[in-house]
C-alpha positions in Angstrom: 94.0 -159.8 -22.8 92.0 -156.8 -23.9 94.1 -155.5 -25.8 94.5 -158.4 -28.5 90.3 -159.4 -28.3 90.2 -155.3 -29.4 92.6 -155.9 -32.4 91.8 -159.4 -33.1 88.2 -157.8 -33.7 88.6 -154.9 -35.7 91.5 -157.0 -38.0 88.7 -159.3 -38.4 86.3 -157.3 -39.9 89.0 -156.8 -42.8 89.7 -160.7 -43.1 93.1 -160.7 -41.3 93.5 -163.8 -38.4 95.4 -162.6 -35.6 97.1 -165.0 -33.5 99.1 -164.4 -30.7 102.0 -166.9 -29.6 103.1 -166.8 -25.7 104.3 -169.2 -23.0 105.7 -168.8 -19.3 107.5 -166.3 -18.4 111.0 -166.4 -16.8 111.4 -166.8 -12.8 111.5 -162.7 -12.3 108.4 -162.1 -14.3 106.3 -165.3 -12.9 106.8 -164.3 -9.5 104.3 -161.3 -9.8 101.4 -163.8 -10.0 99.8 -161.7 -12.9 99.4 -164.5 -15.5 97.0 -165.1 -18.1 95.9 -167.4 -20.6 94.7 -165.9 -24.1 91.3 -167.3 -25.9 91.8 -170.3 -28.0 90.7 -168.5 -30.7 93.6 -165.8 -30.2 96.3 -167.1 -28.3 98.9 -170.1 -29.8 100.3 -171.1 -26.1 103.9 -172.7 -26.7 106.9 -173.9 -24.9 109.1 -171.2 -23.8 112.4 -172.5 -23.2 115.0 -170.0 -20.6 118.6 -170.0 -20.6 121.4 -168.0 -18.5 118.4 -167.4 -16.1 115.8 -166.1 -18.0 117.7 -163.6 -19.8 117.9 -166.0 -23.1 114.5 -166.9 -25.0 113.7 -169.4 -27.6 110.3 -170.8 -28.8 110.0 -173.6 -31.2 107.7 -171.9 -33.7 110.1 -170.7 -36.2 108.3 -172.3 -39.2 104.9 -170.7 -38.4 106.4 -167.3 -38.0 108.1 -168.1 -41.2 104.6 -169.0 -43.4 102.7 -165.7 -41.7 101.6 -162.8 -43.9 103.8 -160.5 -40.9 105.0 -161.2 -37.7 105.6 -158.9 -34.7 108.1 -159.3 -32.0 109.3 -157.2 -29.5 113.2 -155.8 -29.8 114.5 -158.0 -27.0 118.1 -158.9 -27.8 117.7 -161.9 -25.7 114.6 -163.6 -27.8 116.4 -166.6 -30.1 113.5 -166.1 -33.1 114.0 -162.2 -33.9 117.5 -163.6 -35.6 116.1 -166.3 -36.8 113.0 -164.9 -39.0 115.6 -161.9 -39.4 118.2 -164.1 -41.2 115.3 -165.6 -43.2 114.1 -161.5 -44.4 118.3 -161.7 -46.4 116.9 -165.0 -48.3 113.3 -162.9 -49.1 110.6 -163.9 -46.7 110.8 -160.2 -45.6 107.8 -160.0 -42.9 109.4 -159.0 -39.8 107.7 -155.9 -37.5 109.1 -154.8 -34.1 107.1 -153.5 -31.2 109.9 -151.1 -29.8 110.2 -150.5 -26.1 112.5 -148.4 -25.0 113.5 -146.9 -21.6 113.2 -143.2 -21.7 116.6 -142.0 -21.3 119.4 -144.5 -23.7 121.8 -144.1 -21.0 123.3 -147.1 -22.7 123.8 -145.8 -26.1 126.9 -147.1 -28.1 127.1 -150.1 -26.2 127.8 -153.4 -27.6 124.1 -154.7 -26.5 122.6 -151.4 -28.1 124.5 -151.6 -31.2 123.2 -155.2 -31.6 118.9 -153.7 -31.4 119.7 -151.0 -33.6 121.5 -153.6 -36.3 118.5 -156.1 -35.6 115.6 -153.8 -35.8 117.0 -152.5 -39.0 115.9 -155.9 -40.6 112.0 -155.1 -40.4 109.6 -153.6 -42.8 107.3 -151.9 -40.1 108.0 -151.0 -36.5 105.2 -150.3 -33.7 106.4 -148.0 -31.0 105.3 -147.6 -27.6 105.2 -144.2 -27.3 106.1 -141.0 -29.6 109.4 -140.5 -27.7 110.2 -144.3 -29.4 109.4 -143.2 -32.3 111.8 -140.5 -32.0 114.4 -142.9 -31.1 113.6 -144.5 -34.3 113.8 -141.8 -36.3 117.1 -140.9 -34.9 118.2 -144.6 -36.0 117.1 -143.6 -39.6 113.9 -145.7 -39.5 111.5 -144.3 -41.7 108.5 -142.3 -40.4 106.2 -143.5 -42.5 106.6 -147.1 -41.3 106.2 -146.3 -37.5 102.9 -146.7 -35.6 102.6 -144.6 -32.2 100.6 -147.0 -29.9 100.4 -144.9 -26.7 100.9 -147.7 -25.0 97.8 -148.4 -22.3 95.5 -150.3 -20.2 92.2 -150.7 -19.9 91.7 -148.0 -18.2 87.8 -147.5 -18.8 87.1 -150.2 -17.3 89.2 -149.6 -14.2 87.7 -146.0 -13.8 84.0 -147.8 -14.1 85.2 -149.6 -10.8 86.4 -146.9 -9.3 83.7 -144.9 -9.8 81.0 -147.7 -8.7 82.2 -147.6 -5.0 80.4 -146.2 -2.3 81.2 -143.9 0.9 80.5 -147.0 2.9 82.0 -149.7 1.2 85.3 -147.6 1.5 85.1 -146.5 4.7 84.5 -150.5 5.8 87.2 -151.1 3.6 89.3 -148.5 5.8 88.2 -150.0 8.9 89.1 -153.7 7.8 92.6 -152.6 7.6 92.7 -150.9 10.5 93.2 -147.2 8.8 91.5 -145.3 10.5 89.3 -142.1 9.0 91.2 -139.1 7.7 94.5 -140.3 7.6 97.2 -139.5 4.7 97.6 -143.0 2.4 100.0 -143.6 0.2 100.0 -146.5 -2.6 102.5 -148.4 -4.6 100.9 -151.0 -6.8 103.2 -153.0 -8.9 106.1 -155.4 -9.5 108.1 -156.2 -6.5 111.7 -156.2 -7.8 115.0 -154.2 -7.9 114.0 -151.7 -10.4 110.9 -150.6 -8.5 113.4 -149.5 -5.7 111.3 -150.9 -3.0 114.5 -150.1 -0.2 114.1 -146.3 -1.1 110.5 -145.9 -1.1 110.2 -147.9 2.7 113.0 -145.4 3.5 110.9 -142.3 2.5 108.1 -143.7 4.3 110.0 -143.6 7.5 111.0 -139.9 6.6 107.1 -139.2 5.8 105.9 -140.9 9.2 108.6 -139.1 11.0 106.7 -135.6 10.3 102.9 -137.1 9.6 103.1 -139.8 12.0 99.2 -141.0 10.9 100.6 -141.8 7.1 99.8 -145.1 6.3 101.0 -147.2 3.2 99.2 -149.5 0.6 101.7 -152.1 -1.0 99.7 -154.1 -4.3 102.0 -156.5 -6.1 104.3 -159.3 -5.6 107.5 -160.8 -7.0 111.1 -161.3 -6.0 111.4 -158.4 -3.0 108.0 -159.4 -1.7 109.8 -160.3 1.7 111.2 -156.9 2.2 107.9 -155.7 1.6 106.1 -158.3 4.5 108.7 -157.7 7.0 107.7 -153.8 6.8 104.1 -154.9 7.3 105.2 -157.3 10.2 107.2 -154.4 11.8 104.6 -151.3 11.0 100.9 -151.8 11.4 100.8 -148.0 9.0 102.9 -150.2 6.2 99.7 -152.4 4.3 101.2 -155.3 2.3 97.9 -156.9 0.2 100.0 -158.9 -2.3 98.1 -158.9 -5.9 95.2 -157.5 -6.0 92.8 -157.2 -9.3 89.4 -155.9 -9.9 87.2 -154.3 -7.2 89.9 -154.9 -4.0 92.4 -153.1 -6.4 90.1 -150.1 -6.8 89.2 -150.1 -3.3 92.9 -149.3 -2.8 92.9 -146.8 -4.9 90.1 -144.9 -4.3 91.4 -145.0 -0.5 94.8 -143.4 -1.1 95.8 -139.7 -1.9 99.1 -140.4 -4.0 100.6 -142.9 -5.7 104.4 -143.4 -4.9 106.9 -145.1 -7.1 110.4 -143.7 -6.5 111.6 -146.3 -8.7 110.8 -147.5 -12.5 107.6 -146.0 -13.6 105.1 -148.4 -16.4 101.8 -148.4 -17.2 100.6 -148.1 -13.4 101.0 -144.7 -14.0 97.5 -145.1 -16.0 96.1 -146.4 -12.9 96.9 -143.7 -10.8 96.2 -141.5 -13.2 92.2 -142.9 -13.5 92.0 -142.8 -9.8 93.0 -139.2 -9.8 96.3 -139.8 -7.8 99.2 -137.8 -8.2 102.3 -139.9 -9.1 105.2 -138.9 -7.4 108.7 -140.5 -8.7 112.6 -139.7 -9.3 114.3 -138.6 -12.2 116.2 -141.6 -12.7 117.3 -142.7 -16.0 115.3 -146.5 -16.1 111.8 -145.6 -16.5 109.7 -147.0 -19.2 108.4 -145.1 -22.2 104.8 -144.7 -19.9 107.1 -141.9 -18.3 106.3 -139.6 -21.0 102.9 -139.3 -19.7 104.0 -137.6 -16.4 104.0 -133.8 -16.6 106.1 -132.9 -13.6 103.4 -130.2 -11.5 100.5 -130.7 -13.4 99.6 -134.5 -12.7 102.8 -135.4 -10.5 105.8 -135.2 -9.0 109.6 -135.8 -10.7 111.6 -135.2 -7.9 115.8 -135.3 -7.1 116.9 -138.9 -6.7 117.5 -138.9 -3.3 115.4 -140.3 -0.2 115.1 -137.1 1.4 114.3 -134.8 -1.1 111.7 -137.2 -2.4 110.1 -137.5 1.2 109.5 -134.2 1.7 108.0 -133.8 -1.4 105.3 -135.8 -0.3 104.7 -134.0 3.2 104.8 -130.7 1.0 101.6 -132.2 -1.0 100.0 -133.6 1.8 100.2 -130.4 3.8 98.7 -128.2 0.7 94.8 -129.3 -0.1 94.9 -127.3 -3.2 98.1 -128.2 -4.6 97.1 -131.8 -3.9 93.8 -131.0 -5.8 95.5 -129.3 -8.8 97.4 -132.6 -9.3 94.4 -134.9 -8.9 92.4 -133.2 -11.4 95.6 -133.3 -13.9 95.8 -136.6 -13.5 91.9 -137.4 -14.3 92.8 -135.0 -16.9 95.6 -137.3 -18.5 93.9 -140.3 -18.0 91.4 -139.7 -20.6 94.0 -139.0 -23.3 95.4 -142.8 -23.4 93.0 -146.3 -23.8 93.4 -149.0 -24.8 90.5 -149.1 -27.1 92.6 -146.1 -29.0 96.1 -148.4 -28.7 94.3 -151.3 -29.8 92.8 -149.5 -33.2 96.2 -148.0 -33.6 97.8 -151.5 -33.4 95.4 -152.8 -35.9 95.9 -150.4 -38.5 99.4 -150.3 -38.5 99.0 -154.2 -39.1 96.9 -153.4 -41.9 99.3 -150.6 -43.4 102.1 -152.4 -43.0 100.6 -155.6 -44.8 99.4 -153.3 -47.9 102.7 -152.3 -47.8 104.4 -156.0 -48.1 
């Protein structure tokens, strides 16, 4: 929400209204219990109608996207309106912009799905891209470079590291005792969406491998979603495996500031901002589904990319843990990296590529 009060501010100050249309999410993405509702004076909340379970959008809004000055979607082959408002751009209403995700390796490249993006996106004017590795995807599609905006895609991650830093000794080590960790332990985190892509069976696998040399390493789990049951049957069967569910604001710092690493063998997103403002190393494989926020992990400066395999990635951990000043090295990289993304700088970024783009129409 942050994010859209920043550039609903600054567009503002230029005359431009800003509104931002959303609705409920499909079963996977409801189920992390991380919902929202915009200011009235921002967000346009409509009925979001699902089909072929969840994978199929459509929102009956056509006619205002149609009678804006530019509209912004995201390049989801599944969303009904991007052919829509992309059919009308042939008969001249030509205000379509994507905000371009894309996972960092296009593993799926010449597919039938991925031929239909690259065709669809080619039907904007202006395209907003998460990262500068999507840009570079853009450019390889022959979009031009002077119509991209780089967002660095963040969170507010000022705010977060105010929280982090307003916690005491004592209200930590209480923290500690009320979960029953006791002092000096190693602890672990993972906080994020609990399904398949996060590869929750791997990490509680490496876990066991971690416990079986440091048998004091205890686990914080933040999040929730479809897997959350594998995750509370490890906390039933473990008293060193933490399940919290979703946390936000000061419990979700406390958790942070408690743990030494950050573990997410599986996709990696913009948690890797949190970590990053809480000084922990993020440790994850070098599989081919992470999201553009992977680009902000320098493998041995502010984490760990390590072989995809359960093993391997286990005793990558015990390796840190064992070496204070390697685990230093990495925390410091990783306050380090923190300060080069905001979303106060993605936010002004977003607004004047909205700007440029409408001077350009």
């Amino acid at each position: 929400m942050r994010l859209y009060e920043l550039i609903y501010q600054r567009l503002q100050q230029v005359g431009i209204e800003l509104q931002v249309a959303y609705g409920t999410p499909n079963v996977e993405q409801a189920a992390k219990r991380d919902l929202i509702d915009l200011p009235k004076s921002i967000g346009l909340k409509v009925k979001n109608y699902w089909f072929f379970g969840g994978k199929l959008l459509y929102q009956p809004i056509f006619w205002q996207m149609l009678s804006a000055d530019r509209v912004i979607v995201l390049n989801a082959n599944g969303h009904i309106l991007n052919y829509l408002i992309a059919l009308a751009g042939l008969w001249g209403r030509r205000n379509l912009a994507f905000w371009v995700w894309w996972p960092s390796s296009r593993a799926n490249t010449g597919s039938f799905k991925e031929r239909i993006r690259q065709q669809l996106m080619k039907t904007g004017n202006w395209w907003f891209a998460y990262t500068s590795g999507t840009r570079n995807y853009l450019l390889l599609d022959g979009i031009p470079s002077a119509q991209i905006t780089v967002l660095n895609n963040s969170v507010d991650v000022s705010g977060f590291r105010e929280m982090l830093t307003a916690i005491g000794a004592t209200e930590l080590s209480n923290f500690a005792t009320l979960l029953g960790i006791p002092n000096g332990v190693p602890i672990g985190l993972f906080c994020g969406g609990l399904y398949d892509d996060k590869r929750l069976d791997f990490l509680l696998e490496a876990v066991k491998l971690i416990q079986a040399d440091c048998p004091d390493f205890h686990l914080l789990v933040l999040g929730d979603g479809i897997r959350r049951d594998l995750v509370s049957q490890a906390d039933a069967s473990d008293h060193r495996i933490h399940y919290l569910g979703p946390c936000f604001t000061m419990e979700k710092a406390l958790c942070f500031r408690l743990a030494e690493v950050f573990l997410c063998p599986g996709l990696v997103g913009l948690a890797i901002l949190d970590a990053f403002a809480a000084g922990l190393p993020l440790i994850t494989t070098n599989i081919p589904i992470h999201s553009p926020e992977i680009e902000y992990l320098c493998d041995g400066v502010n984490g760990l990319l390590v072989a995809n395999d359960s093993r391997a990635y286990a005793n990558a951990v015990i390796s840190l843990l064992k070496s204070p000043s390697t685990l230093r090295r990495l925390s410091s990289g990783a306050l380090a990296s923190s300060r080069q993304y905001s979303i106060e700088s993605m936010a002004n970024q977003y607004a004047e590529g909205i700007i440029a783009s409408l001077k350009r129409s």
